[in-house]
C-alpha positions in Angstrom: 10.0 -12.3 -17.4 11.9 -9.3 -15.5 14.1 -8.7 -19.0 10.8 -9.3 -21.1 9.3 -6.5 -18.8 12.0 -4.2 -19.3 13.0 -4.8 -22.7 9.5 -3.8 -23.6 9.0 -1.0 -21.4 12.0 0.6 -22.7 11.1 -0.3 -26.1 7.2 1.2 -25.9 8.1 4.0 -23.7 10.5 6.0 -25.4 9.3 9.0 -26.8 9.1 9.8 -30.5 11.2 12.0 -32.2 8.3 14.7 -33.1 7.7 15.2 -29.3 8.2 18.3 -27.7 10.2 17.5 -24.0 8.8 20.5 -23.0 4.9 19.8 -24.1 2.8 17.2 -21.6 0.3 16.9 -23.3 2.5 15.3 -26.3 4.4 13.8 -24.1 1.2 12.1 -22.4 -0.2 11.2 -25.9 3.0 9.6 -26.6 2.7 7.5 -23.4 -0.8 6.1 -24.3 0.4 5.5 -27.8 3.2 3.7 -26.8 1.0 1.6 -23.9 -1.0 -0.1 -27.6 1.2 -2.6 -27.4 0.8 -4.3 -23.9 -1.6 -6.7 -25.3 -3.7 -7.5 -21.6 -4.6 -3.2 -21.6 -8.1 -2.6 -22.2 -8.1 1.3 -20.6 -6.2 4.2 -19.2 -7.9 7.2 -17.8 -5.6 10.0 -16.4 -6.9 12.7 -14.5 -4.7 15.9 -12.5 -5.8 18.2 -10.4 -9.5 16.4 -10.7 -9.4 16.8 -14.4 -9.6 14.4 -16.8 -6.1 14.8 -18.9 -6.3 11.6 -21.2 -7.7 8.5 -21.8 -7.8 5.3 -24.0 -9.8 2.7 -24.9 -7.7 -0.1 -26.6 -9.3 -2.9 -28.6 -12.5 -1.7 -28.7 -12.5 -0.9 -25.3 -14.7 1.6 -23.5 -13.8 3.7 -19.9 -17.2 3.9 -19.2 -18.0 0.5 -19.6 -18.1 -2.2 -16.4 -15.4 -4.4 -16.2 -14.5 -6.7 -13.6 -11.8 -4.7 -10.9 -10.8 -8.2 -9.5 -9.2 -7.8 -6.3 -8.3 -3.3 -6.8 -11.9 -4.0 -4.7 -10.2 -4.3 -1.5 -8.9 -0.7 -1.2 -12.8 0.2 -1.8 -13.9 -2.4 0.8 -10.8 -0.9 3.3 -13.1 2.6 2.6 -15.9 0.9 3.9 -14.7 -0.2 6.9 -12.8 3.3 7.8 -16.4 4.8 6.7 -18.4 2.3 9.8 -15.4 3.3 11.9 -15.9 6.6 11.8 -19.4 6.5 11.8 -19.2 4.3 15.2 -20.5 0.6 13.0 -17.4 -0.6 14.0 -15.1 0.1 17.1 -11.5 0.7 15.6 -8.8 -1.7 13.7 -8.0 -3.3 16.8 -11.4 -4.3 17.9 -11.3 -8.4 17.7 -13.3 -10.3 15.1 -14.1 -13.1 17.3 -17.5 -11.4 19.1 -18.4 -10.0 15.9 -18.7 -13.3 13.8 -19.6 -15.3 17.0 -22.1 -18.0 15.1 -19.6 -18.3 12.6 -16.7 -19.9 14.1 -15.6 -23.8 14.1 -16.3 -25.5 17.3 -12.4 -26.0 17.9 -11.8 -22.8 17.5 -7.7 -22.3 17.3 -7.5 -19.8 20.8 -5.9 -17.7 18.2 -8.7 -16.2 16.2 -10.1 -14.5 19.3 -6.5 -12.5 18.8 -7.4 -11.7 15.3 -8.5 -8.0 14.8 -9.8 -5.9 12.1 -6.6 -3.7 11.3 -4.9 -7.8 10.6 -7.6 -8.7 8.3 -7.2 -5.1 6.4 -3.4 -5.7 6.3 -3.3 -8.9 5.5 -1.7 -9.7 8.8 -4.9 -12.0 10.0 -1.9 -15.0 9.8 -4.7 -17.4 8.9 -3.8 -19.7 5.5 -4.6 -17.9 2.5 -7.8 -18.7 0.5 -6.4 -16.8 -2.4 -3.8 -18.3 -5.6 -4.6 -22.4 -5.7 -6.5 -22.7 -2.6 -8.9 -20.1 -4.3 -10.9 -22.6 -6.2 -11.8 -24.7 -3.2 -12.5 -22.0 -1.2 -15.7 -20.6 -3.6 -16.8 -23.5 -3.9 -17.3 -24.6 -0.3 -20.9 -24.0 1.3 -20.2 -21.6 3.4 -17.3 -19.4 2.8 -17.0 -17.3 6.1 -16.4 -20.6 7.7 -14.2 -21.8 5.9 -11.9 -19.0 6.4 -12.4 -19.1 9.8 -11.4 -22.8 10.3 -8.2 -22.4 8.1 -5.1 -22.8 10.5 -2.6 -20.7 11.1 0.5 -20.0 9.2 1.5 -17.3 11.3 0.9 -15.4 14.4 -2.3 -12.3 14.1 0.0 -9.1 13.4 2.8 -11.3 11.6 3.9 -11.5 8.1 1.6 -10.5 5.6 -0.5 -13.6 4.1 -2.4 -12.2 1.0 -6.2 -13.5 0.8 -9.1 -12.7 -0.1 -10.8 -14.5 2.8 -9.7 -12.1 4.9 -11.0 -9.3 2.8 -14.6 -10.9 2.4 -14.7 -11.8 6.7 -14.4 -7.8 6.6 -17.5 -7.9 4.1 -19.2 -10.5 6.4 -18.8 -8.3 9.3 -20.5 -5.2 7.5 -23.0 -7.3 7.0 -23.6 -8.2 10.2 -23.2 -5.2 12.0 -24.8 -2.9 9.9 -28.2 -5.2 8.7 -27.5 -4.1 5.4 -25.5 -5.5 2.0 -21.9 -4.6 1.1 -23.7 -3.4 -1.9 -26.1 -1.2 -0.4 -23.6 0.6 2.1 -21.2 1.0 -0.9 -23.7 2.7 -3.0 -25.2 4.9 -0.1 -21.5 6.0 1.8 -20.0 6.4 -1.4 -22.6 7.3 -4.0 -22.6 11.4 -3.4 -18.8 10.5 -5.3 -19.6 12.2 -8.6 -19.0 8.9 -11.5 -19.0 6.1 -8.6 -20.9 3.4 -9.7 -20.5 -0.6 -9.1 -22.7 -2.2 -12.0 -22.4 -5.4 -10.2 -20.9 -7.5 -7.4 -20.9 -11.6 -7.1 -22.0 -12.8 -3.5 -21.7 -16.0 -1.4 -23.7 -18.7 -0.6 -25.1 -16.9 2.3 -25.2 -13.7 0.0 -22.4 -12.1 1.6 -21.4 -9.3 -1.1 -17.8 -10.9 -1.9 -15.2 -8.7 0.3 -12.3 -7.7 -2.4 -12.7 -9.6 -5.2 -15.9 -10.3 -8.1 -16.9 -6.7 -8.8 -17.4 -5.1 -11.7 -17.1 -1.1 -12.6 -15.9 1.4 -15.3 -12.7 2.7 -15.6 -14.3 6.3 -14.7 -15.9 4.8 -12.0 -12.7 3.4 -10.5 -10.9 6.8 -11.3 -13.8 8.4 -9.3 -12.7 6.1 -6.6 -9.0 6.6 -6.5 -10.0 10.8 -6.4 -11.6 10.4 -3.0 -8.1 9.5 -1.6 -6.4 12.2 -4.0 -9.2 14.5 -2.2 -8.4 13.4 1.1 -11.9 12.0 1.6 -13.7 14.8 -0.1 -16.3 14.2 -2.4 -16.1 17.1 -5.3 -19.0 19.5 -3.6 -16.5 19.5 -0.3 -18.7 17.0 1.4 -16.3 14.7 3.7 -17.3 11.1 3.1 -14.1 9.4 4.7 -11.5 10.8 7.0 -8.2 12.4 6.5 -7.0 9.8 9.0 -8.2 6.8 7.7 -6.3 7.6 4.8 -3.2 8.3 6.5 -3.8 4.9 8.1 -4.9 3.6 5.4 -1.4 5.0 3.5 1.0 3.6 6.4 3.0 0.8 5.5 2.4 -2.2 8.1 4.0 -5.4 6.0 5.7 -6.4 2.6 4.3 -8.3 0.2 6.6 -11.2 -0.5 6.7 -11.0 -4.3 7.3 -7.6 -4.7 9.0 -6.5 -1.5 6.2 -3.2 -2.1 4.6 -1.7 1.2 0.9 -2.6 2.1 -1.1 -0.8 4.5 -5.0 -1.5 4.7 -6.4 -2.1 1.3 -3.7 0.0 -0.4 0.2 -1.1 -2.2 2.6 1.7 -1.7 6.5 1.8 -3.8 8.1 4.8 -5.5 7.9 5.2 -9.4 9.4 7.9 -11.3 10.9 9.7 -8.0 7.6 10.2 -6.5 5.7 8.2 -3.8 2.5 6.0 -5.4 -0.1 4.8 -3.6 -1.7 2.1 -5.4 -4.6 -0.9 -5.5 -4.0 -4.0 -8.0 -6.2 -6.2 -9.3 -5.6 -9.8 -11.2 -4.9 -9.3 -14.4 -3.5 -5.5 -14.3 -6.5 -3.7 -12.6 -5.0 -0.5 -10.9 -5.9 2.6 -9.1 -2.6 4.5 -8.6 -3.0 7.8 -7.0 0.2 10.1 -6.7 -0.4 13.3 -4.0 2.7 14.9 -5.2 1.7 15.4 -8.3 -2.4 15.6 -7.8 -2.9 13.2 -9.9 -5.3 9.8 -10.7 -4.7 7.3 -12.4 -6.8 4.2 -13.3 -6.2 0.9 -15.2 -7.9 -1.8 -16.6 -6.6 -5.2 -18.3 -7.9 -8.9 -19.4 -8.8 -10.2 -16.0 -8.9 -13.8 -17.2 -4.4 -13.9 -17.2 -2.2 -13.2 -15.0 -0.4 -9.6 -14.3 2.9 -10.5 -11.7 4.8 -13.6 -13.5 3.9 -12.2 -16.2 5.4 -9.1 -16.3 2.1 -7.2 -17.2 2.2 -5.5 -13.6 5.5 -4.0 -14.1 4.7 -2.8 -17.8 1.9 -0.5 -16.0 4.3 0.5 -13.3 6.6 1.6 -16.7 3.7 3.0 -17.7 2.8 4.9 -14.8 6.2 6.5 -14.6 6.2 7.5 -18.3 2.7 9.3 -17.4 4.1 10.6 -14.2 7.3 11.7 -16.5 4.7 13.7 -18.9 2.9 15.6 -16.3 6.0 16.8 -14.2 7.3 18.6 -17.6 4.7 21.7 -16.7 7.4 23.6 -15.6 4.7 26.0 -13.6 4.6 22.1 -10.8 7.3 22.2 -8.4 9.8 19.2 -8.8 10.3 16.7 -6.2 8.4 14.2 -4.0 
């Protein structure tokens, strides 16, 4: 699949003849012409300097219509959590879970979850089984799915390797919930509604209608650009007004494990890796939904692809990655941006 990946990227990337080395906006066109041919792509939207630059629909395709994000969601969940933080709802990342979802916990409580913290479940460091990949289907369909994730044992210690699941992610959701008397939804929409284009058109919930933490939420391609310009911003909404800190993003930003597939950074909510020479920052979704956001170069970019197939062993996710670079390669030709990282 790696040689497919390549193979292709090289093949679809490669600018045409007629285009100018020293013209972006050719060279960006080129890109997203090329990028026709990854069959899972549904939409690119590319934005610099909190401009819109380019997008594409593909396949009848619209940016501004709701699509499902898959798991991108947890980097906007992360937000949420830095937002209660900061607003005092919650005490910090390394305030336990244990008090906070009290009624929730299995009689025989493993002595370890009362070491599991906030900042674990945001990094996937909770070390708790994963309720993601094939234990995903019997986790959504048990009756109660806080519980469940709570009773899973231990493959590792809290703070250890990363173990990538959703569970984790929807316990933060749970604990919103609970700490704040109002939906995931509702906090979403308020803390994060002054962002100009943010919009969720809809989000699945549990059996106890827990707003699902990281996964089962829809939004546009706009909206999810919108997102990915609040962290380009540094947590500024585009009047100036502060809706997340500086800090939370740096946090956020910090590489704390690995994943195992990829051998890529993750910090809370967010992927990081270099492509094309400069740092990306970047939240991925089944299927080849992405939020990349690159500070050296001010710019935002946001995916969308068929969420019902696979995007790692398929090769889809590295095709974007190519793709990313190749947009990444178009905007550093403005010869007025500094070069470098």
């Amino acid at each position: 699949m790696l040689l497919r990946s390549t193979c292709l990227a090289l093949a679809l990337f490669a600018p045409p003849a007629f285009a100018s080395p020293d013209d972006p906006a050719q060279a960006l066109k080129a890109a997203l012409d090329g990028a026709e041919a990854l069959a899972p792509l549904q939409a690119v939207v590319v934005a610099q300097d909190g401009r819109i630059v380019a997008e594409r629909g593909y396949r009848g395709h619209k940016t501004t219509a709701p699509t499902a994000i898959m798991s991108a969601s947890k980097s906007i969940v992360s937000a949420l959590v830095g937002i209660a933080i900061d607003k005092g709802v919650l005490k910090g990342v390394d305030q336990p879970i244990a008090p906070l979802l009290a009624e929730q916990l299995p009689a025989d409580a493993d002595p370890l979850l009362k070491t599991v913290t906030i900042g674990n479940l945001l990094s996937m460091q909770a070390g708790l089984r994963s309720t993601s990949g094939p234990r995903y289907g019997a986790w959504i369909s048990s009756r109660n799915w806080v519980k469940t994730v709570l009773a899973q044992p231990f493959d590792d210690v809290p703070g250890g390797r990363m173990v990538y699941s959703t569970g984790s992610s929807h316990l933060l959701s749970a604990i919103l919930t609970k700490q704040t008397g109002r939906s995931t939804l509702a906090l979403a929409r308020d803390w994060l509604g002054p962002l100009d284009g943010f919009a969720i058109a809809s989000w699945q919930r549990d059996p106890q209608g827990v707003y699902v933490g990281g996964n089962l939420m829809a939004m546009s391609p706009r909206s999810l650009l919108a997102f990915g310009e609040l962290y380009r911003r540094n947590g500024l909404a585009q009047d100036g007004t502060r809706l997340l800190s500086a800090d939370w993003i740096a946090q956020s930003w910090t590489p704390r494990t690995q994943s195992r597939w990829t051998g890529d950074d993750y910090g809370y909510g967010w992927f990081s890796r270099e492509i094309g020479s400069k740092k990306v920052y970047y939240g991925w979704g089944y299927g080849g939904q992405m939020i990349y956001v690159v500070p050296a170069l001010e710019l935002t970019v946001a995916i969308t692809s068929n969420a019902n197939t696979p995007s790692g062993r398929t090769g889809h996710r590295d095709d974007l990655h190519a793709l990313l670079g190749e947009i990444i390669a178009a905007v550093s030709r403005d010869a007025s941006r500094p070069a470098g990282p």
